[in-house]
Every structure is written in C-alpha cells, then in structure tokens.
N, C-alpha and C positions, 0 to 999 in steps of 0.2 A: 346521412341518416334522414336529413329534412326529406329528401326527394322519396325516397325508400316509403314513408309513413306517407306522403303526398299520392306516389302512385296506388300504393293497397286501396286507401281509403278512395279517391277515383275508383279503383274497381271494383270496390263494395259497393258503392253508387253507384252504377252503371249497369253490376251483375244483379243488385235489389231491384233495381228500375226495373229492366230488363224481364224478375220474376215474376214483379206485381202486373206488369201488360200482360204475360203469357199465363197468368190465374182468372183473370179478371174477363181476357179476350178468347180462350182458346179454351174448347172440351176435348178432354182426351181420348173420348172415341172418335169424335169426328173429325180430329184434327190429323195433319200428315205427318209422319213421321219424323222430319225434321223440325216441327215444334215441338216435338218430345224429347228431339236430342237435344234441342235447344233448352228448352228447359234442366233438365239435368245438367250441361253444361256448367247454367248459368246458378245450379244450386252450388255445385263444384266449386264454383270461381267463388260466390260470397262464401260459402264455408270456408275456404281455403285466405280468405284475405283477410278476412274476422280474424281467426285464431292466429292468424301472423301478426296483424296490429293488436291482439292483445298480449301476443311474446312479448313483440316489442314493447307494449305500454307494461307492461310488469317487468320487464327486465332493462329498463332505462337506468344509464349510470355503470352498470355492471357491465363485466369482460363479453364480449359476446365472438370469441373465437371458433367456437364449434358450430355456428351459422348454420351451415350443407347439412348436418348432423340432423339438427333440431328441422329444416327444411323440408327436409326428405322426411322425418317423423309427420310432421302437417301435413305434407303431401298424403301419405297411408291415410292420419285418421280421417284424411275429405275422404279419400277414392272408398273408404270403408263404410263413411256414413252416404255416399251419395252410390254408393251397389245398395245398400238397405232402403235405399226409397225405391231405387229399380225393384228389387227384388220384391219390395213389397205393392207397387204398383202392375209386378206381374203375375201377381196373389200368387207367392211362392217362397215367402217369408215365412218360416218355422222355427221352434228352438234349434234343430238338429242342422236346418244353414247358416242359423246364426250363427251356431258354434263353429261350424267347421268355417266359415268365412271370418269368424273372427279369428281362430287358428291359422287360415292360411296368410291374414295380415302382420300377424305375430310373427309365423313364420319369417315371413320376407323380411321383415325389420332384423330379425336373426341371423339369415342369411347375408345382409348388407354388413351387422356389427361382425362376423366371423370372416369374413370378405376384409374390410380394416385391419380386423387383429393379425390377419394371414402377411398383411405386406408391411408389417410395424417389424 
C-alpha cells in the first residue's frame, strides 16, 4: 500500500510540475499540437491521481476488495472532467453536451456494471 500512495503522489508531482511549465511557457494558439495534448494528458494524469490518493486517504483501514470497480469509476470521472476542459477549450461546451456527455459517462459505467452482473 506504501508503494501504491508513493507512486500516485510522484505522479501528482510530476503531472502538477508538468502543468505549471506548460501554463506558464506555452499559448495555445501559437503553440503545436502536441503541447496541447500534452497538456491535457497531464490534466488527466493529476486528476486522476488526486482522487485515487484521496480514496485511498479516506478509505484507510477499511476492506478495499472492489479496487478495479472504484478504479475504473476514477478513470470515467477524469476522462469526463478532462473532455469538459477539451470541449470547452474548443468553445463547444453547452448545457445540451454537457448533458449528453455526462449521459454517455453514466452510460458506460452502466454498461461495465450490466457486463459483471451478466457473468455473476
């Protein structure tokens, strides 16, 4: 579990690092493509490491058997909030894609639990 909390928080640091040179050094008109994806990447990566180190710091002590379950949940809500900085950096962010993008993440999370219940 030491190593587990050891590597996330390295890649909070590393994907932070990472955002503040690419705010700080890069405009994103004039900049190429791949510091865009870079960027987003590296929103991906700290969102994604943050909300696992804080499962794990809230749920220290307790059974933590459904791991992959809760995983794959953290995975959807990064790839959800890092399509809404896309989408909104492609001035294409509305109510009506928030909603359906927030339905089609719901979706998939639905289709994953119906997918379990099928081979239980």
């Amino acid at each position: 579990m030491t190593s587990l909390i050891f590597s996330l928080f390295s890649i909070l640091l590393v994907s932070t690092g990472a955002l503040v040179v690419i705010i700080f050094n890069a405009t994103p008109t004039e900049s190429f493509s791949i510091v865009n994806l870079g960027f987003y990447l590296f929103i991906f990566m700290s969102f994604y490491s943050l909300l696992t180190l804080l499962w794990v710091y809230l749920k220290r002590g307790r059974e933590t058997a459904k791991i992959g379950i809760l995983n794959r949940r953290i995975m959807i809500i990064s790839l959800f909030v890092t399509g809404l900085v896309v989408m909104s950096s492609l001035q294409v962010l509305n109510v009506v894609s928030l909603i359906s993008f927030a339905l089609s993440a719901l979706l998939l999370e639905l289709f994953f639990l119906s997918q379990r219940r099928s081979y239980d």
